[in-house]
N, C-alpha and C positions, 0 to 999 in steps of 0.2 A: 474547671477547664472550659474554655472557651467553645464555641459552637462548631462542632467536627462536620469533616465534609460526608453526604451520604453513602456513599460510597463504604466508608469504613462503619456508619450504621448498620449498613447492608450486611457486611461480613460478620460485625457484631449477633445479627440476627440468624446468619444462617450457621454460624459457630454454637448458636443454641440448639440447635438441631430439631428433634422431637419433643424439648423438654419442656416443659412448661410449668405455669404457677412459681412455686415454691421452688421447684429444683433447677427451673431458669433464672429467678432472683439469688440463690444458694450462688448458683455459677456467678454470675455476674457480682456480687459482691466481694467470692470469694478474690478473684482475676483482679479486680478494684482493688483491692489492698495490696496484691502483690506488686500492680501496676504502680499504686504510690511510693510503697518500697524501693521499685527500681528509680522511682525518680529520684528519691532520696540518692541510691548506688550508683547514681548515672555520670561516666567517668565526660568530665568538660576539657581535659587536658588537650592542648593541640597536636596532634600529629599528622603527617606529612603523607597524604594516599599512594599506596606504589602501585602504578599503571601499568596493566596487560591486557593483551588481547582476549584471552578468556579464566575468568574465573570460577572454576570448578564446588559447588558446595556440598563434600561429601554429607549423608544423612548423620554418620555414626562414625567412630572412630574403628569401629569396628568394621564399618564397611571400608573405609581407606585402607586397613591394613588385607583387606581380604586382596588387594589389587583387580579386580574384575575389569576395573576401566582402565587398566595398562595398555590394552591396544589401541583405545580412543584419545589415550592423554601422549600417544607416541605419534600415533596417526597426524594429532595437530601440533606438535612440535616439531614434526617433520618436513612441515608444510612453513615453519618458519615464524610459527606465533608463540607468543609468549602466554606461559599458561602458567597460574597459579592455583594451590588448593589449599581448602579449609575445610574446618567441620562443624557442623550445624550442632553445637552442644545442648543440650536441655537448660532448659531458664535456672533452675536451681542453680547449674556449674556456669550460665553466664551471670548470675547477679554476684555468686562468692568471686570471681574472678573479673567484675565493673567492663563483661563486655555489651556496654552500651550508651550509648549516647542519646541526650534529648533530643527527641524528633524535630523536625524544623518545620512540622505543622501540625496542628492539635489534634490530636485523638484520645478515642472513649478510653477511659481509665482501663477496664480490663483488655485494653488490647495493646496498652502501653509498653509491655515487655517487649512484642511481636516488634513493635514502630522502634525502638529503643536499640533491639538488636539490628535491624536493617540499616536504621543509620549509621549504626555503629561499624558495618558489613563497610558500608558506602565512604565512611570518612578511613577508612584502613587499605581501601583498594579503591583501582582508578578502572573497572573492565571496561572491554567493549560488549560484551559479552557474558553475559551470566547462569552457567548450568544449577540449574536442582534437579533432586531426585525426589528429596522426603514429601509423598503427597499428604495434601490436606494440611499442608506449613503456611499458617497465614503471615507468615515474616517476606513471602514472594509478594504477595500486597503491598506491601511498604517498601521496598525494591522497587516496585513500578514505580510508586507515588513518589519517590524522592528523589528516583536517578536521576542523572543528567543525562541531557536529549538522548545522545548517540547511544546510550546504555539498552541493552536490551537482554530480556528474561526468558530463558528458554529450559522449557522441564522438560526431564529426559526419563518415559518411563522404565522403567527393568523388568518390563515384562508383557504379557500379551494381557490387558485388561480384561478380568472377566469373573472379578468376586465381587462380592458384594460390599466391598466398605464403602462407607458415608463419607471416607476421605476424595472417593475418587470424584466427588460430586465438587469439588474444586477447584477448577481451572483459570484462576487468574494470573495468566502467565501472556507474554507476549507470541510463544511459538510453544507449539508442547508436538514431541517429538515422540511419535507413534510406530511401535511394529508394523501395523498392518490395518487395512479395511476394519478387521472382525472388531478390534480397537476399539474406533471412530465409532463403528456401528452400537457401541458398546455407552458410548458415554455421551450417545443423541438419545441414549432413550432413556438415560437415567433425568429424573427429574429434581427439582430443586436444587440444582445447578447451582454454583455462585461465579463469576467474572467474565470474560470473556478472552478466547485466542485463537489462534489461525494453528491447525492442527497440520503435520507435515506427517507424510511416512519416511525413516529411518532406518527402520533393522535395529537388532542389538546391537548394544556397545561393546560383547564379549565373546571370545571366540567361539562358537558351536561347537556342539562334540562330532566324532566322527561318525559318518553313513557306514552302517552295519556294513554295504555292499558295494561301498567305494571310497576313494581317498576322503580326508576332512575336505570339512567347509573351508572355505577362507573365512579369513573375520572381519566380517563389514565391517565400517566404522561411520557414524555420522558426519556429515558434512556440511558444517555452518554454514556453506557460501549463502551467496541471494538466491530466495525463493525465486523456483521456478529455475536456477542454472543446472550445470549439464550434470552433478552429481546429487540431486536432490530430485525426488518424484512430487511436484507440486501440489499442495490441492487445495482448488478454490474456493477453500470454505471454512468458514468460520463456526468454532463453536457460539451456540448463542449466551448471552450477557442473563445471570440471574437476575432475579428482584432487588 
């Protein structure tokens, strides 16, 4: 394969995380062959993208059926946008079922699924708009790098950041959509970062339960408009860009 942009090196590198020697070449070989596999399974048939305004990417099938984001996927239907959903499958059930297509710029062998399925993402839907949830999914890297202009990548946490996973050190998204300060303050201090994005406060996407000593919450709901308008709490700051 042809000479990848660094960018997708970068990801390559921090996808190896702690590991190193032997169980970082282990990793990277093992990714290697799955990645030639899927190019071997990689569906070239033509089909025809169907455009909306946002496209929803549940983590799990399991999470779609739980409904949590009913209030959020009512909220902007309400409002008159066209919203479509899908589910971020695991590479095993996207290669037996050929969901993916050759990337249309060269990447390292073991991250060929990741590129494979995002195009694949890109050639079946037309968004303006694009939600994740699943963090630490480098398939939202290949989403930036292939969309077209007007497309834009917005992760939506489900919850108040504050464990310790290695996934949260992730953020190459174009908007990532935060509960709160403690959030923000949470993932400036974590180190080894990888990408870069403009972090918003939001609220949950799901209704609160109710005040022991008073009526429910209502149930916020996110609101895509343009940064800095009258239903979004602006904030002028960018998380910083990994190595």
């Amino acid at each position: 394969m042809t000479e990848t942009d660094p960018h997708f090196q970068a990801l390559l590198r921090h996808l190896d995380g702690r590991r190193a020697g032997w169980r970082a070449a282990f990793r990277r070989l093992r990714d290697g062959l799955r990645g030639r596999l899927a190019a071997l399974r990689a569906n070239r048939d033509t089909v025809t993208a169907e455009p909306c305004d946002v496209l929803l990417i549940h983590p799990s099938e399991k999470s779609r059926r739980l409904n949590r984001k009913a209030p959020l996927l009512a909220s902007l239907r309400q409002r008159g946008l066209v919203v479509l959903e899908t589910v971020s499958d695991g590479e095993s059930r996207a290669l037996r079922e050929r969901r993916l297509r050759p990337p249309p710029r060269p990447v390292p062998w073991p991250l060929y699924i990741s590129a494979a399925r995002a195009a694949d993402l890109l050639a079946r839907y037309r968004p303006r708009v694009i939600l994740t949830e699943r963090n630490g999914w480098p398939v939202s890297t290949f989403l930036r790098a292939f969309r077209p202009a007007e497309t834009r990548v917005v992760h939506v946490a489900h919850g108040i950041l504050s464990d310790q996973s290695g996934r949260l050190r992730y953020h190459d998204y174009d908007y990532y959509a935060l509960f709160g300060q403690s959030s923000l303050d949470y993932l400036r201090a974590l180190d080894h970062g990888f990408g870069e994005t403009t972090a918003f406060f939001a609220g949950p996407y799901f209704p609160l339960p109710a005040r022991a000593n008073g009526p429910a919450t209502p149930a916020p709901c996110c609101s895509w408009g343009r940064p800095g308008g009258r239903r979004q709490r602006r904030l002028s700051e960018r998380l910083p860009a990994g190595p």
